[in-house]
N, C-alpha and C positions, 0 to 999 in steps of 0.2 A: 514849581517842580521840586523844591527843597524839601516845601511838605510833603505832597507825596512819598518822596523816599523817607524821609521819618516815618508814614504811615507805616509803607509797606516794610520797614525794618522792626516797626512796634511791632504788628501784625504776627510777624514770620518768627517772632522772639519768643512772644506768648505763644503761639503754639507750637515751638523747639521745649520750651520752656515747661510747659506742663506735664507731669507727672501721671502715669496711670494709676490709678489703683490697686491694691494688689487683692481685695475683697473679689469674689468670684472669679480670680484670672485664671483658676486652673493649675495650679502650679502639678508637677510631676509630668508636666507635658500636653495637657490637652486646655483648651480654655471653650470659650462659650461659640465662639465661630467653629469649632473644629467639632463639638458637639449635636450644634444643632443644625437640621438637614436632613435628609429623608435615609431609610434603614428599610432592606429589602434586597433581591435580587434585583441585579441589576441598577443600582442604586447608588450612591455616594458611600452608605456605609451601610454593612451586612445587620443582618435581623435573624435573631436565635429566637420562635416564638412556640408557646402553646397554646394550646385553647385547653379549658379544663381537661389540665393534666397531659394530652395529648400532641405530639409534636407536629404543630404544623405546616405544613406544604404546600404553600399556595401561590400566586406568584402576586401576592398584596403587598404591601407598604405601609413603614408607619414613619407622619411627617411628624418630626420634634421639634419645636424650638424654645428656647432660656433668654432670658436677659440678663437674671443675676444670679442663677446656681441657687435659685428659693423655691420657685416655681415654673412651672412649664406648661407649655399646650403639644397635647398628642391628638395625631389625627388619623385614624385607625383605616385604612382603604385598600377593602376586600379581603380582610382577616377576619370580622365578622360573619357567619355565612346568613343569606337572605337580608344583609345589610352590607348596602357599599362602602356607607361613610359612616363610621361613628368621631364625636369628637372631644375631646375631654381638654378641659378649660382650668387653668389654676392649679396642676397638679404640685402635690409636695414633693419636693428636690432633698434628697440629702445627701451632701459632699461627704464623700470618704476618701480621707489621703492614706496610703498604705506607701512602706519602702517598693514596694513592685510597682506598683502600675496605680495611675486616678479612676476614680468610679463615679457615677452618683446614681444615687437607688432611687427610686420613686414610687410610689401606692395610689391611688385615686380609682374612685369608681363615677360611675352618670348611669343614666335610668333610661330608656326606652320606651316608649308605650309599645304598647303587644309587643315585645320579647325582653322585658325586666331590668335587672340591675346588671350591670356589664363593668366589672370593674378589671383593673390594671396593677401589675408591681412587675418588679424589674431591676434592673440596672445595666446603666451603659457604662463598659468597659473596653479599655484599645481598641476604639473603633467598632466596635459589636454592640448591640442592641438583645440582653435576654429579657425578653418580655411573655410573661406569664397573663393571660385572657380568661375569665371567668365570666359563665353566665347562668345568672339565677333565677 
């Protein structure tokens, strides 16, 4: 019985004891949980989008998620039109800390058979998602 409580006192120590990281936490307020998660109507968090150049209104979604504020997977669902799902893998993340408010920008494009290059930029800021859709 002795050991066990040794165990669970080592156990419960190390992880009081551990330190997070401060590399991708987000500082200004938002971190990697609060960022990624779906952006739409009706959704967790709002989606400001276009499709070349034009604002659009549609009742789609776009799923995001980060691990380390480097790169990201977008999953683009019913913003594309005659495409439900597009999905872009690996995208580049770039952390901007500003006195106002945290952001991170992002660019990546993916290809299509029969309807082209379909690429993405953007940035998510307090809670809003603008994302900018091009197809070529």
């Amino acid at each position: 019985m002795k050991n066990f409580i040794i165990i669970i006192t080592t156990l419960f120590a190390m992880l009081c004891g551990t330190s997070c990281s401060k590399e991708g936490s987000g500082e200004g307020g938002e971190n990697i949980a609060y960022i990624s998660g779906d952006y739409g109507e009706g959704k967790q968090y709002k989606l400001s989008a276009t499709l070349n150049g034009e604002e659009l209104k549609s009742t789609g979604y776009v799923s995001f998620i980060t691990h380390d504020f480097k790169i990201g997977d977008f999953t683009l669902v019913d913003i594309v039109p005659d495409i439900q799902k597009v999905e872009l893998k690996d995208v580049s993340l770039e952390e901007i800390e500003t006195e106002e408010i945290y952001e991170v920008k992002f660019d990546g494009t993916t290809t299509i058979i029969g309807h082209g290059n379909i690429g993405i930029s953007g940035k998510i800021k307090g809670g809003t998602m603008f994302l900018a859709v091009s197809i070529e």
